[in-house]
FILUMVO-89755 format. One record per residue (C-alpha): residue in three letters; z, y, x. Coordinates in Angstrom, 2 decimals. Each point is the difference from the previous one (the first is absolute). Layout:
BEGIN
> aa	z	y	x
> ALA	Z	Y	X .
...
***
This chain:
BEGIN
> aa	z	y	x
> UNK	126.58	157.55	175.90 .
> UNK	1.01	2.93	2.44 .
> UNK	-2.08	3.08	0.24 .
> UNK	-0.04	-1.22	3.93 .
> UNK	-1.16	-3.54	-0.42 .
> UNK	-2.73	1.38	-2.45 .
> UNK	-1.38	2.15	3.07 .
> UNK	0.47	-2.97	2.36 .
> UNK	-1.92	-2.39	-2.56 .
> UNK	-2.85	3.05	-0.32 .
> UNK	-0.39	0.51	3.86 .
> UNK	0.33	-3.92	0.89 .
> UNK	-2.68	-0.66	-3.06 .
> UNK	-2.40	3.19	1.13 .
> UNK	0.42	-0.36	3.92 .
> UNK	0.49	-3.56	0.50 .
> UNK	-2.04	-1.58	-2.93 .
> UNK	3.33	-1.59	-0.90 .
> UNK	-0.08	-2.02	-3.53 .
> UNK	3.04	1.00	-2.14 .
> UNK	1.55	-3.53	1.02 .
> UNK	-0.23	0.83	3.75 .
> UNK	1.38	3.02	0.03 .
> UNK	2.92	-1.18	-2.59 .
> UNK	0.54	-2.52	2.79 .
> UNK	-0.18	2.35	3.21 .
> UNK	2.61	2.39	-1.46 .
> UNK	2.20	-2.87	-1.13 .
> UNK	0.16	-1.17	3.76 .
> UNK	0.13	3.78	1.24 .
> UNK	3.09	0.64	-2.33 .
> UNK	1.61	-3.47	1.05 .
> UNK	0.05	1.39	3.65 .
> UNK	2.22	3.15	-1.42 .
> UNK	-2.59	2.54	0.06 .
> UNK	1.11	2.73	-2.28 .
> UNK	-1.94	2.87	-1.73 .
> UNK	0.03	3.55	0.81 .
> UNK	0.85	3.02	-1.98 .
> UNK	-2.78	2.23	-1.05 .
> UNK	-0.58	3.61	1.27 .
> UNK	0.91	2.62	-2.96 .
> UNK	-2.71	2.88	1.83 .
> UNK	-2.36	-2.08	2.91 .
> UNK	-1.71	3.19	2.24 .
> UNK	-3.53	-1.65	0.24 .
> UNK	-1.53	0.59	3.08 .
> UNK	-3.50	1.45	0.19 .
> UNK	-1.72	-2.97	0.38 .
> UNK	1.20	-1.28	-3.11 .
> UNK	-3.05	0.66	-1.92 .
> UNK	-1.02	-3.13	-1.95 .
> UNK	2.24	-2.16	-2.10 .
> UNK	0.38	-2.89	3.08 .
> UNK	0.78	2.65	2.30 .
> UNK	2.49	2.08	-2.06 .
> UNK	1.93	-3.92	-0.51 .
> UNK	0.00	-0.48	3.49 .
> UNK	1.10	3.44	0.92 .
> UNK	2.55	-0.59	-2.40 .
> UNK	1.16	-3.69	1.20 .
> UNK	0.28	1.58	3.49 .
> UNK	2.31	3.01	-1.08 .
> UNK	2.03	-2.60	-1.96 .
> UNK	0.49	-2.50	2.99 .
> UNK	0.61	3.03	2.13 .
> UNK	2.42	1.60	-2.10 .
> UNK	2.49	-3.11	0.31 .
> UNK	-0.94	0.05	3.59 .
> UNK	-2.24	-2.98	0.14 .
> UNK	-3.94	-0.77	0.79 .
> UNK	-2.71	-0.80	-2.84 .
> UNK	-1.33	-3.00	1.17 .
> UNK	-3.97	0.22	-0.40 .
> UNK	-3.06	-2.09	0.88 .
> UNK	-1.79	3.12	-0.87 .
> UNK	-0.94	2.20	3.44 .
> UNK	-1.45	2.82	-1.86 .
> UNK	3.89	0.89	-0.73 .
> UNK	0.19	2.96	2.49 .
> UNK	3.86	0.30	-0.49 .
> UNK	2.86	-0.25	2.05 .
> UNK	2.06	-2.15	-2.41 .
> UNK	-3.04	-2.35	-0.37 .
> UNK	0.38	-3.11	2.54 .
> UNK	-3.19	-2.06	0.16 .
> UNK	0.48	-3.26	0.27 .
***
């Protein structure tokens, strides 16, 4: 398994309460719709409100979608970052 699927399965299991079939499932349909993966970061700049583990991964996530000049796509609203899109 990719590095990226295994931190898709984590967050889907931890945020979602998705079993390991459900989440096996929901990325099989995400990847049938051509979604691709993106590169990592070799040297993220954390904000300073990236002080706890969840925050420093969504700081991170945001610099990553901004970087290939796209939007992280949250439900979360305490992401105060431009690059973070609630939906």
């Amino acid at each position: 398994m990719r590095h990226h699927r295994v931190g898709l399965f984590a967050h889907l299991h931890a945020k979602l309460c998705y079993t390991l079939e459900k989440a096996e499932k929901a990325l099989t349909e995400i990847e049938k719709d051509g979604i691709s993966y993106l590169d990592t970061l070799s040297k993220p700049k954390l904000p300073r409100w990236a002080t706890t583990g969840p925050k420093t991964t969504d700081a991170y996530l945001c610099q990553l979608a901004s970087a290939h000049g796209l939007q992280l796509a949250t439900f979360d609203s305490r992401i105060k970052d431009f690059a973070a899109f609630l939906i």
